[in-house]
PAMAR-147523 format. One record per residue (C-alpha): x, z, y; residue in one letter; residue number from 1. Coordinates in nm, 4 decimals. Example, Ala and Ser with C-alpha at 12.3 -4.5 7.8 and 13.67 -1.06 7.14 Angstrom:
((1.2300,0.7800,-0.4500),A,1),
((1.3670,0.7140,-0.1060),S,2),
This chain:
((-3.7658,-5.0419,3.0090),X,1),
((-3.7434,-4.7720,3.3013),X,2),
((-3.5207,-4.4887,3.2356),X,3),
((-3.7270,-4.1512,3.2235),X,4),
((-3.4260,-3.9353,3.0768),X,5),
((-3.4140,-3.5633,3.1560),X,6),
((-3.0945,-3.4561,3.3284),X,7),
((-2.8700,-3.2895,3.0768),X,8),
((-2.8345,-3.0236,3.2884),X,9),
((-3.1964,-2.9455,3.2441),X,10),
((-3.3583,-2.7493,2.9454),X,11),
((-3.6773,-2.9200,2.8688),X,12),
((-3.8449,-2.6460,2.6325),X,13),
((-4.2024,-2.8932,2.7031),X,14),
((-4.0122,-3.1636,2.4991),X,15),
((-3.8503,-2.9426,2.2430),X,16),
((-4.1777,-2.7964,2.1562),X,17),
((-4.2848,-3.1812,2.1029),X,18),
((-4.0020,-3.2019,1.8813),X,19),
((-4.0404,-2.9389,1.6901),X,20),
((-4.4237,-3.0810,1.6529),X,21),
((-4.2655,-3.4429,1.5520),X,22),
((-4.0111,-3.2259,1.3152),X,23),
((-4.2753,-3.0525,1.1491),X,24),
((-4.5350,-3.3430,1.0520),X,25),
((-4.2507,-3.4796,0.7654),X,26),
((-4.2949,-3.1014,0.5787),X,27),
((-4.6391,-3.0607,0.6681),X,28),
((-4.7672,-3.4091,0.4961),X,29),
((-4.5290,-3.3393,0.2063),X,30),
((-4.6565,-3.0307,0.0967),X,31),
((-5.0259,-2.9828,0.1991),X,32),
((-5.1208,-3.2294,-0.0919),X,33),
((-4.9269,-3.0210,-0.3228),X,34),
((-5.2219,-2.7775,-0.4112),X,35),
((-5.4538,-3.0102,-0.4798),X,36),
((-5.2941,-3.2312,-0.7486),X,37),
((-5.5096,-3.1196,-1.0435),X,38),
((-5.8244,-3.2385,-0.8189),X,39),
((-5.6682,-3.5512,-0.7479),X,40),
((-5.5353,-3.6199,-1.1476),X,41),
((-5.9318,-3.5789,-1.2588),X,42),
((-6.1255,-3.7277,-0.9270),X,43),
((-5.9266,-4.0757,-0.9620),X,44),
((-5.9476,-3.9944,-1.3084),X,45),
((-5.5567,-4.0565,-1.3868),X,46),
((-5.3048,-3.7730,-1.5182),X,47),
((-5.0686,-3.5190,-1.3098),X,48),
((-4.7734,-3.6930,-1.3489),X,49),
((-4.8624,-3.9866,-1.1971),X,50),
((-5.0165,-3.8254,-0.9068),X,51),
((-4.6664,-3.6211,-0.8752),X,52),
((-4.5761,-3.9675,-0.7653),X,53),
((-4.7746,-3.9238,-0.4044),X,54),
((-4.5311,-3.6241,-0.3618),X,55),
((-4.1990,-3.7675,-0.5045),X,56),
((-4.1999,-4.1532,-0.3877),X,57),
((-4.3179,-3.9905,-0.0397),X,58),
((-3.9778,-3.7702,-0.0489),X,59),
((-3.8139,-4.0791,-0.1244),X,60),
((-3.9465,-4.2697,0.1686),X,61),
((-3.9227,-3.9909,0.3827),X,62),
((-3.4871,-3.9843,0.3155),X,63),
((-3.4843,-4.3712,0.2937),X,64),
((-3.6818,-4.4620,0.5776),X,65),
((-3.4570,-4.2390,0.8204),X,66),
((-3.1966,-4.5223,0.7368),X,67),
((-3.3635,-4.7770,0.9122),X,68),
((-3.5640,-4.5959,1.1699),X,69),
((-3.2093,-4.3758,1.3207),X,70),
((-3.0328,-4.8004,1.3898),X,71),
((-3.3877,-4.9286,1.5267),X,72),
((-3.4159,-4.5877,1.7808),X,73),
((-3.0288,-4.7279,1.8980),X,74),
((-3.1062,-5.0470,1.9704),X,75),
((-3.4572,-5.0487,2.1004),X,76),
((-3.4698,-4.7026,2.2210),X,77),
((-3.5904,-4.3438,2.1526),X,78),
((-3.9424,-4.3594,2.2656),X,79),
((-4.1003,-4.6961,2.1243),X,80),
((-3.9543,-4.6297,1.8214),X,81),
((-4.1048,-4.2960,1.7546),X,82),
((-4.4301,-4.4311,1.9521),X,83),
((-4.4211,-4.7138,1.6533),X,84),
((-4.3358,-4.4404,1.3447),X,85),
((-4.6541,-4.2007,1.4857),X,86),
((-4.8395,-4.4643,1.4888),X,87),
((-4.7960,-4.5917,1.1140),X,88),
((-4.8212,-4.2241,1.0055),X,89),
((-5.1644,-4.2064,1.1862),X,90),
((-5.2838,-4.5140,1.0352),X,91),
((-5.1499,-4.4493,0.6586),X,92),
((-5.3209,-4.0954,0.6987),X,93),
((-5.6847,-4.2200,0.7559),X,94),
((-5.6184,-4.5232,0.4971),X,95),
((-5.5344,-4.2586,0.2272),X,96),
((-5.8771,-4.1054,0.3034),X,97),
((-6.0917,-4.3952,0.1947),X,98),
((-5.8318,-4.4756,-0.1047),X,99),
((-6.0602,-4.4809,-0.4367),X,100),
((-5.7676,-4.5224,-0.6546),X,101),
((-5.4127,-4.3382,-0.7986),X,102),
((-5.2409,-4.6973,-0.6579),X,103),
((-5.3688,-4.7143,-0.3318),X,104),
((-5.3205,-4.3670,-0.2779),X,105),
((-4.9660,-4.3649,-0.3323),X,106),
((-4.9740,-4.6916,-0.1393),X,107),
((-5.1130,-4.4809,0.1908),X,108),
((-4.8436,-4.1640,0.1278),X,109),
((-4.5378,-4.4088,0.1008),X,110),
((-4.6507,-4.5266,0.4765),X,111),
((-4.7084,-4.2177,0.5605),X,112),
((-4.3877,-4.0889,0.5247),X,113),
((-4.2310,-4.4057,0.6073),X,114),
((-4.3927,-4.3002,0.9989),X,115),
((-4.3153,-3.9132,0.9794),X,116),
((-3.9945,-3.9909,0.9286),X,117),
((-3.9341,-4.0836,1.2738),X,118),
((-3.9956,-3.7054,1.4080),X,119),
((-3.6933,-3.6050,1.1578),X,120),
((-3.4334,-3.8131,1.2202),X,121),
((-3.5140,-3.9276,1.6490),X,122),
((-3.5711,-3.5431,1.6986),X,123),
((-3.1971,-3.4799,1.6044),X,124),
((-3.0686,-3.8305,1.8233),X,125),
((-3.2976,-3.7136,2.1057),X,126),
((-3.1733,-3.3728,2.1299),X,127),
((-2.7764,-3.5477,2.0954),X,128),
((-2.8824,-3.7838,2.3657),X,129),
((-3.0209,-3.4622,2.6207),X,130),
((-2.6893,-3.2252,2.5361),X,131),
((-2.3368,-3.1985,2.4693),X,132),
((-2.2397,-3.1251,2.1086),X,133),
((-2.2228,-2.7611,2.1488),X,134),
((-2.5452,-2.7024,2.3470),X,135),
((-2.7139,-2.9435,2.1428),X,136),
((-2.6747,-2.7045,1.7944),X,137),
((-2.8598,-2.4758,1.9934),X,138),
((-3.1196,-2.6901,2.0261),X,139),
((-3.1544,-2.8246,1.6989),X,140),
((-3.0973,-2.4475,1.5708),X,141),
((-3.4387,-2.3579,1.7407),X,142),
((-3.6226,-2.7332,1.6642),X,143),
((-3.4984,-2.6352,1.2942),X,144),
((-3.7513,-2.3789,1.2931),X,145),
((-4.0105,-2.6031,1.2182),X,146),
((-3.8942,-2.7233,0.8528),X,147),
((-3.8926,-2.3757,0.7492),X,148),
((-4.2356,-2.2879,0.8402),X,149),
((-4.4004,-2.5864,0.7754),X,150),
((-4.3212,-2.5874,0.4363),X,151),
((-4.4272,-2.2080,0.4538),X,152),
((-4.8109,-2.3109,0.5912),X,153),
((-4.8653,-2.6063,0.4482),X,154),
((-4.9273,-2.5571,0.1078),X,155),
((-5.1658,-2.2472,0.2344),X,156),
((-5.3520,-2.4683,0.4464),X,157),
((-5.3790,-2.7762,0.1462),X,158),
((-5.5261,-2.4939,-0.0604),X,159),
((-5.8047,-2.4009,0.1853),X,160),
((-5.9426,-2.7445,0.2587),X,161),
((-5.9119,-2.8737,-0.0783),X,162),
((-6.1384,-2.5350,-0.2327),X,163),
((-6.3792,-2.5510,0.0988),X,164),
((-6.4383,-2.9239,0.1377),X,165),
((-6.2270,-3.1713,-0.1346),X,166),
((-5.8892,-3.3650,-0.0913),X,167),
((-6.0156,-3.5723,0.2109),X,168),
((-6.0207,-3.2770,0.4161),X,169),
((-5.6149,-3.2825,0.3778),X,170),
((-5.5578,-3.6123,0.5038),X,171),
((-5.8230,-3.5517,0.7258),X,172),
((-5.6214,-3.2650,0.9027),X,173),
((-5.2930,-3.4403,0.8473),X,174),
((-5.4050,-3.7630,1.0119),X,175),
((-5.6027,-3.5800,1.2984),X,176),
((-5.2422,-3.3475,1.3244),X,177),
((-5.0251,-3.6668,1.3688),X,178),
((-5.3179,-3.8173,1.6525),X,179),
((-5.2457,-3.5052,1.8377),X,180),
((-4.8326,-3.5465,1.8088),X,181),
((-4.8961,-3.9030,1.8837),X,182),
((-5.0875,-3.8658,2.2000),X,183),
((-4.8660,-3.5839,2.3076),X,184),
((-4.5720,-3.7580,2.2428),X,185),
((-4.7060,-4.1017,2.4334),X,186),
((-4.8160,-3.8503,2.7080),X,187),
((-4.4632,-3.6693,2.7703),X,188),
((-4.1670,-3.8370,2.5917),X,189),
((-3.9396,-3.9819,2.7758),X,190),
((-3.6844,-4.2234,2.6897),X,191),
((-3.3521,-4.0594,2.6489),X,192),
((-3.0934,-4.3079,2.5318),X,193),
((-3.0581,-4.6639,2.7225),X,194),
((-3.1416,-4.9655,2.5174),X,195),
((-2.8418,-5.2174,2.5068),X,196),
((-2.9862,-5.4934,2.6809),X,197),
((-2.6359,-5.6619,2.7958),X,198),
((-2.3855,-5.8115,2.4767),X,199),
((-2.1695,-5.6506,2.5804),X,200),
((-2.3937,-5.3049,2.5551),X,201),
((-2.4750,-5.5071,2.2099),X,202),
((-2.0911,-5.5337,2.1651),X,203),
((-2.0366,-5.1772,2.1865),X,204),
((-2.3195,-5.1133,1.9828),X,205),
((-2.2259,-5.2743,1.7072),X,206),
((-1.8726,-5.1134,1.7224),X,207),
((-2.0119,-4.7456,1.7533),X,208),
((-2.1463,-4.8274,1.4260),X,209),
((-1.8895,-4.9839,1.2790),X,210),
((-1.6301,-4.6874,1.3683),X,211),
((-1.9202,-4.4053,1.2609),X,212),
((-1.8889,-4.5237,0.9068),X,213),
((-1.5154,-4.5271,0.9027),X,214),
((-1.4658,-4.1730,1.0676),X,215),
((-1.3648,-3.8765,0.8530),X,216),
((-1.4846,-3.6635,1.1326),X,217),
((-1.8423,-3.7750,1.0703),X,218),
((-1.8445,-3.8166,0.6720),X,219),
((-1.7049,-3.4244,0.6743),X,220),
((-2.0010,-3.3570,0.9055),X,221),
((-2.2096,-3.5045,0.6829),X,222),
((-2.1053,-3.3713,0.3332),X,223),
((-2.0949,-3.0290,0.5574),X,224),
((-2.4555,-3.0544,0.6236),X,225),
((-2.5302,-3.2195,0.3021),X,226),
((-2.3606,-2.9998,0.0619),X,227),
((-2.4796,-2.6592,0.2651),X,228),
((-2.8377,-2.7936,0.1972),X,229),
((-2.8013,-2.8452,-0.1607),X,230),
((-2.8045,-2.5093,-0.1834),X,231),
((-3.1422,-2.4356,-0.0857),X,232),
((-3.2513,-2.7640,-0.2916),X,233),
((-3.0953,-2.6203,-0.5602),X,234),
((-3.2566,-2.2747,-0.5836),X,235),
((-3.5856,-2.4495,-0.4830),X,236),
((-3.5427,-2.6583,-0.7886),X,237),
((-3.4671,-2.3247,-0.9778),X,238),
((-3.6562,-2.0479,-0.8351),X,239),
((-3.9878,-2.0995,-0.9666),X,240),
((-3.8431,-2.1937,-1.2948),X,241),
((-3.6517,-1.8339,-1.2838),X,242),
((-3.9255,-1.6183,-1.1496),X,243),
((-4.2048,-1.7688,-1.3692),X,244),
((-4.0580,-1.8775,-1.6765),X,245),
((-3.7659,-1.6812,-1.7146),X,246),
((-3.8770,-1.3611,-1.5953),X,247),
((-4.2584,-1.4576,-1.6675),X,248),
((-4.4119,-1.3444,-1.3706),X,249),
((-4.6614,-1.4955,-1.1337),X,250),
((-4.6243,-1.8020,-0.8997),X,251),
((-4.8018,-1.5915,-0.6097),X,252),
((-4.4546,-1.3133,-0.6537),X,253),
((-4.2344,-1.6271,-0.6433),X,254),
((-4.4261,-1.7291,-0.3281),X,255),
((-4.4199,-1.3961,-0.1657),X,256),
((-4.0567,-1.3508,-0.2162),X,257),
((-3.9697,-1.7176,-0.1112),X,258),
((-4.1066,-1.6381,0.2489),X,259),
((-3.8903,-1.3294,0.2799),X,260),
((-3.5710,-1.5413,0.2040),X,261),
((-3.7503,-1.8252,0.4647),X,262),
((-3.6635,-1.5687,0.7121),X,263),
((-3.3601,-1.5481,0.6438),X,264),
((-3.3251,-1.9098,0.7661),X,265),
((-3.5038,-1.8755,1.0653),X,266),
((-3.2785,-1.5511,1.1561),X,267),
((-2.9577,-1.7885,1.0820),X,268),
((-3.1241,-2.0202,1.3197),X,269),
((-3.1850,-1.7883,1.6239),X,270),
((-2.7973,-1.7032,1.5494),X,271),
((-2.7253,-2.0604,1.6075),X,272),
((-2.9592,-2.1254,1.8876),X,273),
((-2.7895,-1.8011,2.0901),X,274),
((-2.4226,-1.8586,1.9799),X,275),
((-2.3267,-2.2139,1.9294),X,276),
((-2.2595,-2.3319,2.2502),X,277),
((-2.0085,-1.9589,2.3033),X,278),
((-1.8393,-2.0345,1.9585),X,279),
((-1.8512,-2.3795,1.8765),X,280),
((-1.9483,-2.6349,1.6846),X,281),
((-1.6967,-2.6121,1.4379),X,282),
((-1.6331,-2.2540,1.4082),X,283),
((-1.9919,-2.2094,1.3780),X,284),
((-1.9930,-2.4162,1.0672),X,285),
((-1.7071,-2.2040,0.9127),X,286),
((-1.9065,-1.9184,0.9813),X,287),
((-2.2303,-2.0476,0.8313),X,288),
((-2.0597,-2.1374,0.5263),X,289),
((-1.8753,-1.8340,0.4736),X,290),
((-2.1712,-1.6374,0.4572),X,291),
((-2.3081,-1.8878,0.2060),X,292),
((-2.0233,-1.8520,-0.0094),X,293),
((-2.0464,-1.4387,-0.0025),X,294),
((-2.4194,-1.4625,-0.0336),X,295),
((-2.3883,-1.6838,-0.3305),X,296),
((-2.0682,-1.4706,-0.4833),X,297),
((-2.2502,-1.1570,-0.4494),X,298),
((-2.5966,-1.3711,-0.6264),X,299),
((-2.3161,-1.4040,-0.9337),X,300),
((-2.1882,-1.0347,-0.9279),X,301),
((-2.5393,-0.9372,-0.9163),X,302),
((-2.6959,-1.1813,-1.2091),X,303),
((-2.4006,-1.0602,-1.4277),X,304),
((-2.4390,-0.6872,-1.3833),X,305),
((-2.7935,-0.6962,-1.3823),X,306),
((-2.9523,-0.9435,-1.5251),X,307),
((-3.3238,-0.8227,-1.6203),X,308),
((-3.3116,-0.6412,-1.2441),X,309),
((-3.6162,-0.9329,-1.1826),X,310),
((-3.6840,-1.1320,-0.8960),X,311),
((-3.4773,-0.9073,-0.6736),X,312),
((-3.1334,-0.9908,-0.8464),X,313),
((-3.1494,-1.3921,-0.6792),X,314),
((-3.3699,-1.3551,-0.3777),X,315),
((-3.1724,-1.0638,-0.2467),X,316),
((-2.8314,-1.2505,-0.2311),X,317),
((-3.0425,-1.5404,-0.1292),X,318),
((-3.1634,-1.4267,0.2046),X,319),
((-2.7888,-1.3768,0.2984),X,320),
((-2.7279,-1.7794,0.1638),X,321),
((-3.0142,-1.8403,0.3453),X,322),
((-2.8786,-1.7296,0.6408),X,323),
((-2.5588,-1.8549,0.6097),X,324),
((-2.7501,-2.2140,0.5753),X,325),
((-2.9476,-2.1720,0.9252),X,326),
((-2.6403,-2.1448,1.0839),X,327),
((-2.4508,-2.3991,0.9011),X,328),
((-2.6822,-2.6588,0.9429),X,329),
((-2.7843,-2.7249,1.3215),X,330),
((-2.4218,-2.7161,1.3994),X,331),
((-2.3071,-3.0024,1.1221),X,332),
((-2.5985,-3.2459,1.2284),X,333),
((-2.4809,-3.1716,1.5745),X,334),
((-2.1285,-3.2579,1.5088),X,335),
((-2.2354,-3.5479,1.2942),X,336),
((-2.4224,-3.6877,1.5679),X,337),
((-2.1974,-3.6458,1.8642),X,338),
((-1.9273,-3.8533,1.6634),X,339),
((-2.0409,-4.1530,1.8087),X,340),
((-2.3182,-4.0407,2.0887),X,341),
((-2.3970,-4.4199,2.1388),X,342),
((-2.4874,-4.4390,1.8145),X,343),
((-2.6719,-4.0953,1.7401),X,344),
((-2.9666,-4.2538,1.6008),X,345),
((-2.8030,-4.3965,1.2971),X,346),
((-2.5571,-4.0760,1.2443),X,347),
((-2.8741,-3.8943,1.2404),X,348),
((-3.0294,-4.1559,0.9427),X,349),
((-2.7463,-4.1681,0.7300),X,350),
((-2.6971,-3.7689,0.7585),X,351),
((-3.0767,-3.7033,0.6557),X,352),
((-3.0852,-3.9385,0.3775),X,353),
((-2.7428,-3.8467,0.2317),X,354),
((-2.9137,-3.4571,0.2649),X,355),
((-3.2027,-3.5473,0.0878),X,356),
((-3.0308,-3.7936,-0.1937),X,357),
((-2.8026,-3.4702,-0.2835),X,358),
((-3.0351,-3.1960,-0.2391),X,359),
((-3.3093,-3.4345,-0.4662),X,360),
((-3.0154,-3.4189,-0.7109),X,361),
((-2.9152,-3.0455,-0.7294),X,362),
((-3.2998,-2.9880,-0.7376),X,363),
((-3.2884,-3.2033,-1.0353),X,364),
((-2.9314,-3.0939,-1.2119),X,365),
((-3.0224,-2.7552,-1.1918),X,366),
((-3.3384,-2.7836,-1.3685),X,367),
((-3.1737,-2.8997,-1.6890),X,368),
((-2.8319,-2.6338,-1.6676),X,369),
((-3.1167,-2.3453,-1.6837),X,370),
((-3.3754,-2.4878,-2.0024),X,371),
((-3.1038,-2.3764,-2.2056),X,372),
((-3.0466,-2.0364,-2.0382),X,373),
((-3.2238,-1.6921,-2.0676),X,374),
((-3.0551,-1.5933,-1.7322),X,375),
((-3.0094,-1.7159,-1.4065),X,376),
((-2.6447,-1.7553,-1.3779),X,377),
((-2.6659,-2.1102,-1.4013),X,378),
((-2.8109,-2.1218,-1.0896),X,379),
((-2.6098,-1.8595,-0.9437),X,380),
((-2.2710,-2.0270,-1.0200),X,381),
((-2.4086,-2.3680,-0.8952),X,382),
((-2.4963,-2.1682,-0.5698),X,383),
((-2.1347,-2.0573,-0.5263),X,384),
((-2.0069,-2.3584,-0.6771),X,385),
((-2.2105,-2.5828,-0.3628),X,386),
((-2.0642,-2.3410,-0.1191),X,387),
((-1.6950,-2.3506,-0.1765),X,388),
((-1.7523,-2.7762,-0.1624),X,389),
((-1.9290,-2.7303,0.1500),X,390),
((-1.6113,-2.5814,0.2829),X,391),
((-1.3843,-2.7570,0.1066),X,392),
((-1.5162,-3.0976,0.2476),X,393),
((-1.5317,-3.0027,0.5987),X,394),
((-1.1824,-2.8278,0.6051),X,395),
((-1.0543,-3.1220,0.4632),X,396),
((-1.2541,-3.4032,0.6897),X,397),
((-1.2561,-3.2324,1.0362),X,398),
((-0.9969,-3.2574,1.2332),X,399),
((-1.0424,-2.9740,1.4676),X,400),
């Protein structure tokens, strides 16, 4: 395999945009298909809940696929790999467009994720592989971008082409999306990390794995990033219940007021993009999560002084959580995958899968601690509560 790298002293803002493409196509196919779920129970004749499954078993492939596909990108290289995951996510999105049945369907989205996985968890081993730790939170500060507004879009775009022209259209324009990432990746990637070909590359392969999963540095990078995230997992699991059930007003509000905090995330990644590689790594994480803890502490003050306010009283304190969470985050993959640089690809797995295991279960926890509520403060205290173990876990891990 010839080696195409970039220099690292380069900044190659072609490939990043690539990246943030390959980033985005894991949000994108998980939520376009969201709107159109009623369609789908009644044209494959079957009930909601068991079309949910195309939109929960493809979460679940999505986190456990990044477990296999981080190892393969070490061994075999960055750019096959992710030439390989396109590929299947191309194919699985035109199969799921001449599915006639529930089955098949959730067949097609399982493969699908299984492939847009690879832009997830390569993106973050790519960027590792182009920059030192520092500069390379900057990077994944401004790739990080694109799971905040896909997520945003998606859904808006799912609703149009299912209401103008049926639920083919989506996998239509999600299948035809990933052609275009595919071709522009097999156009322009290079190949950034250098396969072990020798044993004793193999060797040291094998042992950058091996120490990885016994280093405290990376398991506090990891519950860093993971517990920082359950946050936002958590008041996505609780928000609409909050807004619409609790304070029994419309999805659209919840929607509107969801894209305000989204900016706050976006602004918290522009902070890390600019300041990581001045500050740190590590002191950028302390920083993230301290705003996450005042963000949440304030969401508790708030809830308990006014708790009829309405949506206000937990998307307020949530923009500065939010914020809090786009700085947090770049910088604790980045440390997580500079631990071992050799073996980036499978820090990068294991830290996206143990992020979406925990953030799957505050989504979930939190759902039950609020049935039984008639405020938020469930929520808010489990806010707080995921902040002060975000910080807890890396002061304890990290050796600075």
């Amino acid at each position: 395999m010839s080696d195409t790298r970039v220099p690292k002293s380069a900044t190659p803002w072609r490939l990043l945009a690539l990246l943030m493409a390959m980033t985005a196509m894991g949000p994108v196919a998980l939520n376009i298909l969201v709107p159109a779920i009623p369609q789908l129970a009644r044209v494959l004749d079957t009930d909601s809940g068991t079309v949910q499954l195309t939109v929960s078993l493809f979460l679940l492939s999505l986190a456990t696929a990044q477990l296999l596909l981080g190892p393969l990108s070490d061994r075999f290289g960055r750019r096959p790999v992710v030439l390989a995951g396109l590929s299947l996510a191309v194919v699985a999105s035109f199969a799921a467009i001449a599915t006639t049945s529930i089955n098949a369907l959730i067949i097609a989205r399982i493969i699908q994720a299984m492939g847009a996985a690879t832009g997830v968890v390569i993106g973050r081993a790519i960027i590792r592989d182009l920059f030192e730790r520092d500069r390379a939170a900057s990077m994944l500060g401004l790739v990080a971008t694109a799971m905040v507004v896909a997520p945003m879009v998606a859904p808006l775009i799912g609703g149009i082409l299912d209401t103008a022209f049926g639920w083919h259209a989506i996998f239509l324009f999600v299948a035809l999306f990933s052609l275009v990432v595919l071709i522009w990746a097999y156009v322009t990637l290079p190949e950034t990390a250098p396969a072990p070909t020798t044993e004793k590359a193999q060797a040291r392969l094998w042992s950058d794995w091996g120490a990885l999963l016994i280093s405290r540095n990376f398991h506090g990078y990891v519950l860093a990033a993971s517990l920082g995230s359950a946050q936002f997992f958590t008041f996505i699991g609780g928000g609409p219940h909050v807004v619409v059930t609790q304070m029994g007003r419309s999805s659209a509000e919840y929607g509107l007021w969801f894209a305000i905090t989204s900016l706050g995330y976006m602004a918290g990644n522009f902070a890390a993009s600019r300041l990581s590689q001045r500050y740190g790594v590590n002191a950028m994480i302390i920083y993230g999560t301290a705003f996450e803890i005042v963000g949440a502490a304030i969401g508790v003050a708030v809830v308990a002084m006014f708790p009829d306010a309405g949506p206000a009283v937990i998307f307020l304190p949530q923009i500065i959580i939010s914020f809090g969470n786009g700085v947090l985050l770049p910088n604790a993959i980045a440390g997580a995958v500079s631990v071992r640089p050799h073996a980036a690809g499978a820090a990068s797995g294991i830290t996206g899968f143990v992020q979406m295991a925990i953030g799957a279960l505050a989504a979930q926890f939190i759902l039950y601690a609020l049935v039984g509520s008639a405020t938020p403060m469930p929520m808010a205290l489990a806010l707080l509560a995921f902040g002060i173990a975000t910080m807890a876990a890396f002061l304890a891990l990290v050796r600075r």
